[in-house]
N, CA, C and O atoms as a GROMACS GRO file, in nm:
protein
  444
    1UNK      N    1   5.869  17.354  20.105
    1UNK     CA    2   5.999  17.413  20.128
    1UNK      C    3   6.110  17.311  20.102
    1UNK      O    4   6.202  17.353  20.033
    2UNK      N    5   6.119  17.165  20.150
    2UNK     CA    6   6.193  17.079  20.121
    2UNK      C    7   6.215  17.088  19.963
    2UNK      O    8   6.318  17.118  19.902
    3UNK      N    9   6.075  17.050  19.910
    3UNK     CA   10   6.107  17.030  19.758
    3UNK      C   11   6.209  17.160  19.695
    3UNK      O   12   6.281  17.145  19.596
    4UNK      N   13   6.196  17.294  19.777
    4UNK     CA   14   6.300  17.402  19.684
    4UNK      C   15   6.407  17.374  19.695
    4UNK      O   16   6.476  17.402  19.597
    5UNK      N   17   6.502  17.284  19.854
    5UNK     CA   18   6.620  17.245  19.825
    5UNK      C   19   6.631  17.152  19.720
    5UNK      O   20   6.539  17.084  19.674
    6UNK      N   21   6.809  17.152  19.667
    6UNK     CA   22   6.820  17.113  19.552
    6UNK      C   23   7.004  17.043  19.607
    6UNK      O   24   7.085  17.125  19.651
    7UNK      N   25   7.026  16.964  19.600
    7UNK     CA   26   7.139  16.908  19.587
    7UNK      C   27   7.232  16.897  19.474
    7UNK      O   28   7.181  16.820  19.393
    8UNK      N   29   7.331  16.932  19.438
    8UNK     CA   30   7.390  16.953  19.313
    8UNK      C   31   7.537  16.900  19.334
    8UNK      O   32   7.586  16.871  19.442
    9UNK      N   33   7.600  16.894  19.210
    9UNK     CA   34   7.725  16.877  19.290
    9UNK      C   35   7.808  16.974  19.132
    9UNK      O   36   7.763  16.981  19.018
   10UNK      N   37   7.950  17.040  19.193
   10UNK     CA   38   7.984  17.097  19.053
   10UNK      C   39   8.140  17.046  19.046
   10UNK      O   40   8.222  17.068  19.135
   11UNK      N   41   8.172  16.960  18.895
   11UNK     CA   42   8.231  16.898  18.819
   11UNK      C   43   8.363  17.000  18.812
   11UNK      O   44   8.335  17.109  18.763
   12UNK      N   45   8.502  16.983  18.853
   12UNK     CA   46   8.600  17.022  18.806
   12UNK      C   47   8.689  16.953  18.757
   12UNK      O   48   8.698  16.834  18.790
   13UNK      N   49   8.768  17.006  18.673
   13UNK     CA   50   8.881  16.879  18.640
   13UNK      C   51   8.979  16.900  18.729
   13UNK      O   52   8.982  17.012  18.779
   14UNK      N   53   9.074  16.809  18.768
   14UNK     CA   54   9.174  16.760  18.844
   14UNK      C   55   9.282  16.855  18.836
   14UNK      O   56   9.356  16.880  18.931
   15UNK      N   57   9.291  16.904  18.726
   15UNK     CA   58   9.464  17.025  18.715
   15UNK      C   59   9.390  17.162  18.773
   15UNK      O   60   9.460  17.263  18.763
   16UNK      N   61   9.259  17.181  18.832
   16UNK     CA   62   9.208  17.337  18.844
   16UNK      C   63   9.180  17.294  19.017
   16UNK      O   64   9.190  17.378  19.107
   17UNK      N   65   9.147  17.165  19.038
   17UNK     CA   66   9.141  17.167  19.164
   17UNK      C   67   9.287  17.152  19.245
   17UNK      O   68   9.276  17.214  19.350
   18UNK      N   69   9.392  17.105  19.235
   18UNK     CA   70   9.541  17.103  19.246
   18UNK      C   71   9.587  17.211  19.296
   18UNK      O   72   9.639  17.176  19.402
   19UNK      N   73   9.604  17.366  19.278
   19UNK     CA   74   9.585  17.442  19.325
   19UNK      C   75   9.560  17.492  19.446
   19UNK      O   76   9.636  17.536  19.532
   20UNK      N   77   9.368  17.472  19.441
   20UNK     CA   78   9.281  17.486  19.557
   20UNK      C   79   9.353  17.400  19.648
   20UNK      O   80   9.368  17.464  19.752
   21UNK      N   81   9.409  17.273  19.660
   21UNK     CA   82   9.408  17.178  19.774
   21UNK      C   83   9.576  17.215  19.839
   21UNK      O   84   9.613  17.194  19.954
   22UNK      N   85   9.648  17.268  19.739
   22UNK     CA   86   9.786  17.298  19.792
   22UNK      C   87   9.803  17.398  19.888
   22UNK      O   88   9.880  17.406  19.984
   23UNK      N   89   9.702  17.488  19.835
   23UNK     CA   90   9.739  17.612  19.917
   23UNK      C   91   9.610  17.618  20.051
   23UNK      O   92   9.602  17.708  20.135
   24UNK      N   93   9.552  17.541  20.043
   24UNK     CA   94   9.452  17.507  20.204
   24UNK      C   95   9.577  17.456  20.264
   24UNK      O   96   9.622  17.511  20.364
   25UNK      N   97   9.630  17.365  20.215
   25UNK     CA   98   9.675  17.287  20.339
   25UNK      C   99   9.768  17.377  20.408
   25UNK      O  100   9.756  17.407  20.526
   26UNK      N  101   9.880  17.429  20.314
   26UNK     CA  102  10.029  17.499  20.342
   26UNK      C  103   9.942  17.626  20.450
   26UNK      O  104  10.007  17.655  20.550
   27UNK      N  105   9.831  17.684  20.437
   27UNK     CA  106   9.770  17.771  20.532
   27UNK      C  107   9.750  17.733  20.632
   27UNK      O  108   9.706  17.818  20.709
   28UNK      N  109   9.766  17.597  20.685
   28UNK     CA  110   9.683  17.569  20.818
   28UNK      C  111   9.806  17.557  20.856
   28UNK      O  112   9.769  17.480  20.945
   29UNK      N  113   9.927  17.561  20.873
   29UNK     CA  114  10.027  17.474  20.959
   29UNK      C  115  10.032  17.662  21.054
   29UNK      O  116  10.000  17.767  21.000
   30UNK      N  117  10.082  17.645  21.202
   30UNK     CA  118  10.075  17.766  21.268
   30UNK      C  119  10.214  17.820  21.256
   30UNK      O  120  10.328  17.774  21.264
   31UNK      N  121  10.124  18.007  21.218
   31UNK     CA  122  10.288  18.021  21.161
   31UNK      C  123  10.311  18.148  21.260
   31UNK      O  124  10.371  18.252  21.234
   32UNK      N  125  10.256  18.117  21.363
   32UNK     CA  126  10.315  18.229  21.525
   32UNK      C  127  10.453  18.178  21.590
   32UNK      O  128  10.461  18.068  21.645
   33UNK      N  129  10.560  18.267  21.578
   33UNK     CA  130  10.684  18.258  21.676
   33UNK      C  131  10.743  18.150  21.630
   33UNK      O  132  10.804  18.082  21.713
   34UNK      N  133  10.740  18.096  21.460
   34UNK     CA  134  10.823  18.079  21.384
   34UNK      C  135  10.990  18.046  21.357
   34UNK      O  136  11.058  17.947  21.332
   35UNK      N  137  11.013  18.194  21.379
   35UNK     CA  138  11.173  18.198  21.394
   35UNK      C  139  11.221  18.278  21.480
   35UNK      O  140  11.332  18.331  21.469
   36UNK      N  141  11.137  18.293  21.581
   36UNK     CA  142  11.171  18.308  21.727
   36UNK      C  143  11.222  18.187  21.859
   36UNK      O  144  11.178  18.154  21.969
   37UNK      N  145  11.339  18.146  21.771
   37UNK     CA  146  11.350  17.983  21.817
   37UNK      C  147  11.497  18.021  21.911
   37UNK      O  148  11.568  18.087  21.835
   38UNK      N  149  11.564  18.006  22.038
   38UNK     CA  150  11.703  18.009  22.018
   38UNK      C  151  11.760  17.880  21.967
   38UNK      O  152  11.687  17.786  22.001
   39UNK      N  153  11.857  17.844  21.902
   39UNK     CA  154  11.931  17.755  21.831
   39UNK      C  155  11.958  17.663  21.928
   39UNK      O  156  11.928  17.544  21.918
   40UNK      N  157  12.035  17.734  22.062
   40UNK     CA  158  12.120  17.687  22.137
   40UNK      C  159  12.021  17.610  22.242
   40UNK      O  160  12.033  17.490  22.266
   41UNK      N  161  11.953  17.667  22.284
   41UNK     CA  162  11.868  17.648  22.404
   41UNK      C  163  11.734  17.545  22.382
   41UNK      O  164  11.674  17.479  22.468
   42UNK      N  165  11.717  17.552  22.286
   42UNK     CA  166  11.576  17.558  22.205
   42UNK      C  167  11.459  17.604  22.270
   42UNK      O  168  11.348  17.557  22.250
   43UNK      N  169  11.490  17.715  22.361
   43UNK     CA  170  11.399  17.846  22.404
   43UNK      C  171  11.268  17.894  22.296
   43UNK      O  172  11.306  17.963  22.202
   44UNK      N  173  11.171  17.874  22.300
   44UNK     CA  174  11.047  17.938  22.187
   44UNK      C  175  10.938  17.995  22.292
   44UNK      O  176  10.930  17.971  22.413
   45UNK      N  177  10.865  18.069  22.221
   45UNK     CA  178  10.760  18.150  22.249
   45UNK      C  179  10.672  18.036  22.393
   45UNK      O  180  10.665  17.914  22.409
   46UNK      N  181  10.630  18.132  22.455
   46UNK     CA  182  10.541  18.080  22.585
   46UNK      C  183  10.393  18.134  22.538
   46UNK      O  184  10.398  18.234  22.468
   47UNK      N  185  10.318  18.104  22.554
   47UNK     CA  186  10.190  18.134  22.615
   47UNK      C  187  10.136  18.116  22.701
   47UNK      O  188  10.114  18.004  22.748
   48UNK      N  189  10.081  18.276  22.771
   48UNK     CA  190  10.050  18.323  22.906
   48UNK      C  191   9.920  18.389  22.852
   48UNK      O  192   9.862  18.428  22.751
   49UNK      N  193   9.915  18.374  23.001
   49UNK     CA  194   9.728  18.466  23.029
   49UNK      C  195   9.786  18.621  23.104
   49UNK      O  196   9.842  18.614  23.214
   50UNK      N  197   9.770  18.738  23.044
   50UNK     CA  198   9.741  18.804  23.074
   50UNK      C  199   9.606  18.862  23.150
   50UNK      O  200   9.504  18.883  23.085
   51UNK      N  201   9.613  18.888  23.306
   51UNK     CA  202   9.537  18.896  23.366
   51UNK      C  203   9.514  19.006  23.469
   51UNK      O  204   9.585  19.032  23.566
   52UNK      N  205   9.368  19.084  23.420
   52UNK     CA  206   9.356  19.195  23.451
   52UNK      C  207   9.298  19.227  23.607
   52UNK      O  208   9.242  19.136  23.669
   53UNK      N  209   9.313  19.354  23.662
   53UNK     CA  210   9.224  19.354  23.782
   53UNK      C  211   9.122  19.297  23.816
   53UNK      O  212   9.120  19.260  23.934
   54UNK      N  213   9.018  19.272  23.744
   54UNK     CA  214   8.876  19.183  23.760
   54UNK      C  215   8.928  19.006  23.734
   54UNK      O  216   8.840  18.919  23.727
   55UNK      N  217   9.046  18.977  23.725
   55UNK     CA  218   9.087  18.842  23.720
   55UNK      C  219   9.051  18.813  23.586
   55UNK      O  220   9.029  18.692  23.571
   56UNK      N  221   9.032  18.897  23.456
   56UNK     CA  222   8.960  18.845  23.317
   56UNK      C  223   9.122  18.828  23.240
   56UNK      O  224   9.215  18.905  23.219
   57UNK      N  225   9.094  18.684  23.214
   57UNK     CA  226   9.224  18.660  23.149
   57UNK      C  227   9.214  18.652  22.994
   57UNK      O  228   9.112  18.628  22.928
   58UNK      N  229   9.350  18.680  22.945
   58UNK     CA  230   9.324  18.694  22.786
   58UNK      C  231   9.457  18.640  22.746
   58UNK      O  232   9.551  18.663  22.821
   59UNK      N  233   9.480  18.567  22.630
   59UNK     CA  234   9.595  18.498  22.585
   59UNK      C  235   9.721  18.645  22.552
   59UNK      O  236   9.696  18.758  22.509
   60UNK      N  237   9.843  18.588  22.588
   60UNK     CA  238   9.921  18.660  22.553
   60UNK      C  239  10.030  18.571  22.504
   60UNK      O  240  10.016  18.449  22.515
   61UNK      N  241  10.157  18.629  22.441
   61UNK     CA  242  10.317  18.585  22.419
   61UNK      C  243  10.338  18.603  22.455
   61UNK      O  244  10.269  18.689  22.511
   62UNK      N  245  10.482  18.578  22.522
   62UNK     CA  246  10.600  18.596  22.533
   62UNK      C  247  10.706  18.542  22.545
   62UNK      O  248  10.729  18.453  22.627
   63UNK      N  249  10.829  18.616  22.419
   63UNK     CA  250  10.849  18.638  22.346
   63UNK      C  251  11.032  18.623  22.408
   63UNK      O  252  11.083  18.702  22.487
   64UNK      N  253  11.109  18.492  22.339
   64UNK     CA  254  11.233  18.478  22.419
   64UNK      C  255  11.317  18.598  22.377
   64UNK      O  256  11.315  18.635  22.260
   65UNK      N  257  11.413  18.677  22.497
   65UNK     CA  258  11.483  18.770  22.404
   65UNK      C  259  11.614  18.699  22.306
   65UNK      O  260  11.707  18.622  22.330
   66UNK      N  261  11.574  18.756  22.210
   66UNK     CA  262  11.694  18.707  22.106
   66UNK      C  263  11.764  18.889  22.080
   66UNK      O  264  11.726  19.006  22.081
   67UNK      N  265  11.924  18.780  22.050
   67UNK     CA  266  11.989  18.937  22.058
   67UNK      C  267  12.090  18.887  21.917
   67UNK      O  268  12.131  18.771  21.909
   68UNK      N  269  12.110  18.954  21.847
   68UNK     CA  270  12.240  18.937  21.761
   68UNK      C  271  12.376  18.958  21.809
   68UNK      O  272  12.396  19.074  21.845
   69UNK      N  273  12.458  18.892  21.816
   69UNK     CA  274  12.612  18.904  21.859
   69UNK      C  275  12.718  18.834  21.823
   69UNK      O  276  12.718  18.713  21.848
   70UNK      N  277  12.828  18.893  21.759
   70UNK     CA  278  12.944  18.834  21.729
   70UNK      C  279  13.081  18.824  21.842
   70UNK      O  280  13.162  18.904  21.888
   71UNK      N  281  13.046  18.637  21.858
   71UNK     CA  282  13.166  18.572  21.966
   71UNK      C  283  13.238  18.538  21.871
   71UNK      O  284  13.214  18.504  21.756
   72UNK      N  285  13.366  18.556  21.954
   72UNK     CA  286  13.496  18.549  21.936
   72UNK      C  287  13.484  18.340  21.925
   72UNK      O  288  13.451  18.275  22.025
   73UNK      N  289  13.514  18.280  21.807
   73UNK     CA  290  13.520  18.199  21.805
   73UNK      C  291  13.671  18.105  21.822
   73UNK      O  292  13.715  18.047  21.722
   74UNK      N  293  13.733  18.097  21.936
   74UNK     CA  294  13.881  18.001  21.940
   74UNK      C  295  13.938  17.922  21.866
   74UNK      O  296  14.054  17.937  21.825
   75UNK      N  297  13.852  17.810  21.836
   75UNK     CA  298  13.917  17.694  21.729
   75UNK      C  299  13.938  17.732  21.570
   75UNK      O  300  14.026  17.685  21.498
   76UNK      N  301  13.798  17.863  21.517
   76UNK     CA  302  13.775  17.899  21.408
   76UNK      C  303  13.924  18.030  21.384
   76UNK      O  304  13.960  18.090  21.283
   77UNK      N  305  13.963  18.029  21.489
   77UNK     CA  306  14.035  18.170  21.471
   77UNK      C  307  13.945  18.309  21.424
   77UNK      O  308  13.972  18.369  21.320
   78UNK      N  309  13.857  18.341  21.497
   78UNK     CA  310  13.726  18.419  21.416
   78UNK      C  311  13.612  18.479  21.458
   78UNK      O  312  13.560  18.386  21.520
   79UNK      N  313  13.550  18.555  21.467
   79UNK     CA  314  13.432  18.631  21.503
   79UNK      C  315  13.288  18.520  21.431
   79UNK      O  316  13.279  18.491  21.312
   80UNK      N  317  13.205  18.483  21.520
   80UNK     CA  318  13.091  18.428  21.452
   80UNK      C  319  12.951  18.512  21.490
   80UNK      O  320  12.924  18.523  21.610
   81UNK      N  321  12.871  18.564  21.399
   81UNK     CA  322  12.764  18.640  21.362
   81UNK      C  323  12.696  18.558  21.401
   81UNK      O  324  12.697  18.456  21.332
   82UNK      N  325  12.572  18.553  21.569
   82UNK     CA  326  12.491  18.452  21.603
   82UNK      C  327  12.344  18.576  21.647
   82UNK      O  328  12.332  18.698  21.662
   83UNK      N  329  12.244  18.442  21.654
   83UNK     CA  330  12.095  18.499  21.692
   83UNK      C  331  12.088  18.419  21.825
   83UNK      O  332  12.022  18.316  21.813
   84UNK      N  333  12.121  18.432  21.907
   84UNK     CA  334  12.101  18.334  22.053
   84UNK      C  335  12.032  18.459  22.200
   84UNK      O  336  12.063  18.573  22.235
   85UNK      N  337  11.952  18.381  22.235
   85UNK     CA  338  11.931  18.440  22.354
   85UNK      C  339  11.966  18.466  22.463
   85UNK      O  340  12.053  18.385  22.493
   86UNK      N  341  11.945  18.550  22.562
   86UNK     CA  342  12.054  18.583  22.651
   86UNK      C  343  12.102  18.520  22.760
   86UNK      O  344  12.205  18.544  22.822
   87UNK      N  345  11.968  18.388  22.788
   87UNK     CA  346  12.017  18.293  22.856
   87UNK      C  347  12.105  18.196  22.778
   87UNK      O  348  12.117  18.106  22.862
   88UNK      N  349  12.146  18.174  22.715
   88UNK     CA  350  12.258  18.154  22.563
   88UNK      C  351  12.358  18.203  22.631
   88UNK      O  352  12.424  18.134  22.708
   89UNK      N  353  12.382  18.340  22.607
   89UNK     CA  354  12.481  18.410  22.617
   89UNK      C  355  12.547  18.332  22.741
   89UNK      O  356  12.639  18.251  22.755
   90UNK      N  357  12.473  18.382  22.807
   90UNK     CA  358  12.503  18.349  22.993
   90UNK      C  359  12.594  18.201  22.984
   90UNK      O  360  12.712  18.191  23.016
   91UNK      N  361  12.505  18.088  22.931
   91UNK     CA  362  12.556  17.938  22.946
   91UNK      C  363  12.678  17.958  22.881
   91UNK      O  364  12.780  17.934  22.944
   92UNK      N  365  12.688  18.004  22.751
   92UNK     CA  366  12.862  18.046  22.637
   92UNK      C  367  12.933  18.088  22.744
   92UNK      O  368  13.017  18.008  22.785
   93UNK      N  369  12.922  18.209  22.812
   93UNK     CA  370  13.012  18.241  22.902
   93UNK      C  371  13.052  18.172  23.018
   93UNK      O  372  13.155  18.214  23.070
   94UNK      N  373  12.996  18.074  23.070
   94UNK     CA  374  13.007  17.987  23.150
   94UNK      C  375  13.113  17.882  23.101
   94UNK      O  376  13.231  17.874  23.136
   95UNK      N  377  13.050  17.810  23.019
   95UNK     CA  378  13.081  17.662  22.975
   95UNK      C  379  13.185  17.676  22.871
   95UNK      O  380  13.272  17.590  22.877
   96UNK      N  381  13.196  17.774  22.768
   96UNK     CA  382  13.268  17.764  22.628
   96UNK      C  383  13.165  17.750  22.477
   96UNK      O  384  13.084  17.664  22.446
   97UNK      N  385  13.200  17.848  22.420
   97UNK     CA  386  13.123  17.796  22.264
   97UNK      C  387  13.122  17.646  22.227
   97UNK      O  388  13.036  17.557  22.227
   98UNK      N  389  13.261  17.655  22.192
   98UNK     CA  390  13.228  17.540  22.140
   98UNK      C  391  13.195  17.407  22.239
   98UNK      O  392  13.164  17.308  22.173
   99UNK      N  393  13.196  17.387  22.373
   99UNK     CA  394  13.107  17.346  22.446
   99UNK      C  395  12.951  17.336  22.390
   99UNK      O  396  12.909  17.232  22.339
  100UNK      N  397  12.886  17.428  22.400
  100UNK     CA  398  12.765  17.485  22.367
  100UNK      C  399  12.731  17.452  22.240
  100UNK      O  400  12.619  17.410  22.213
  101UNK      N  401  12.805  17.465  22.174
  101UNK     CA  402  12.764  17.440  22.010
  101UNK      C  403  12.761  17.305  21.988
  101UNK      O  404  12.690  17.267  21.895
  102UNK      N  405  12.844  17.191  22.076
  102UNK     CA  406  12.818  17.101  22.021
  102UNK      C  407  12.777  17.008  22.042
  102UNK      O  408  12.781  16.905  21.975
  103UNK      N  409  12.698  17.045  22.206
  103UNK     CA  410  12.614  16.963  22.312
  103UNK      C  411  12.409  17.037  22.191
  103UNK      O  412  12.313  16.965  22.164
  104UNK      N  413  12.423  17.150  22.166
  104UNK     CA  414  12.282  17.200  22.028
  104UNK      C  415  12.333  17.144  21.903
  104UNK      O  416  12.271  17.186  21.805
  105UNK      N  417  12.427  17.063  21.877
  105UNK     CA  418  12.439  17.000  21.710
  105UNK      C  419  12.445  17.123  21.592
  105UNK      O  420  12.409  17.116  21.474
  106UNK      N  421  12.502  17.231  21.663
  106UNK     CA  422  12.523  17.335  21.551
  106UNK      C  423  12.706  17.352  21.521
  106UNK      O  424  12.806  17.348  21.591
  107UNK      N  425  12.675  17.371  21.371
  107UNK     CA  426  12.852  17.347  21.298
  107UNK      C  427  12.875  17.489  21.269
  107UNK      O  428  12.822  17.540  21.170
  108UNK      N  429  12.950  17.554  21.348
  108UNK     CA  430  13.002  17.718  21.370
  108UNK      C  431  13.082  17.747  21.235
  108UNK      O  432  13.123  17.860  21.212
  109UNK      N  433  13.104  17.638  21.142
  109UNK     CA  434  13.179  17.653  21.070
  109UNK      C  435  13.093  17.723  20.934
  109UNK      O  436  13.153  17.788  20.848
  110UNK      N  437  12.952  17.700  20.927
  110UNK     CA  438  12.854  17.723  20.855
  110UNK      C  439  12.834  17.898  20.856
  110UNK      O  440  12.811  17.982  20.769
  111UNK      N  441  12.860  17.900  21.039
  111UNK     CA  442  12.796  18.081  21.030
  111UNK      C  443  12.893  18.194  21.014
  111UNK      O  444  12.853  18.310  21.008
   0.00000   0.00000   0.00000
């Protein structure tokens, strides 16, 4: 039985394997809850155990709320189109945008 294994090896050239090795890698990086980021907060996805009557736990998300909303921007003279979450919201209303914007290193002038 030994003798039927056979060790081989198979010969490609270098421009056909290039390809193969680009697109393994770019697949492995994790691409869950992505751009579910808040800007402001830097709030991202949790993982929790969902856990049932018998105590059997199973992985879950969850999932920061992100809301779209246009604040009234003061210095810009202007409405700014944002993705921030609602604990976001809450701190803006507290503190000031541009407070907020520039304690997260974001330039309001961009959005």
């Amino acid at each position: 039985m030994a003798s039927m294994l056979c060790s081989y090896s198979v010969s490609m050239p270098a421009a056909a394997r290039a390809p193969l090795l680009r697109s393994s890698a770019s697949s492995s990086a994790p691409s869950v809850g992505v751009g579910r980021i808040c800007p402001f907060l830097e709030k991202k996805t949790n993982r929790a155990n969902k856990v049932s009557f018998s105590n059997h736990k199973t992985k879950k998300q969850q999932f920061v709320n992100l809301q779209y909303k246009k604040l009234w921007w003061e210095a810009g003279k202007r409405y700014v189109k944002l993705r921030l979450s609602t604990k976001a919201l809450k701190t803006i209303e507290k503190h000031g945008l541009d407070a907020v914007a520039k304690k997260a290193g974001i330039d309001l002038n961009k959005k």
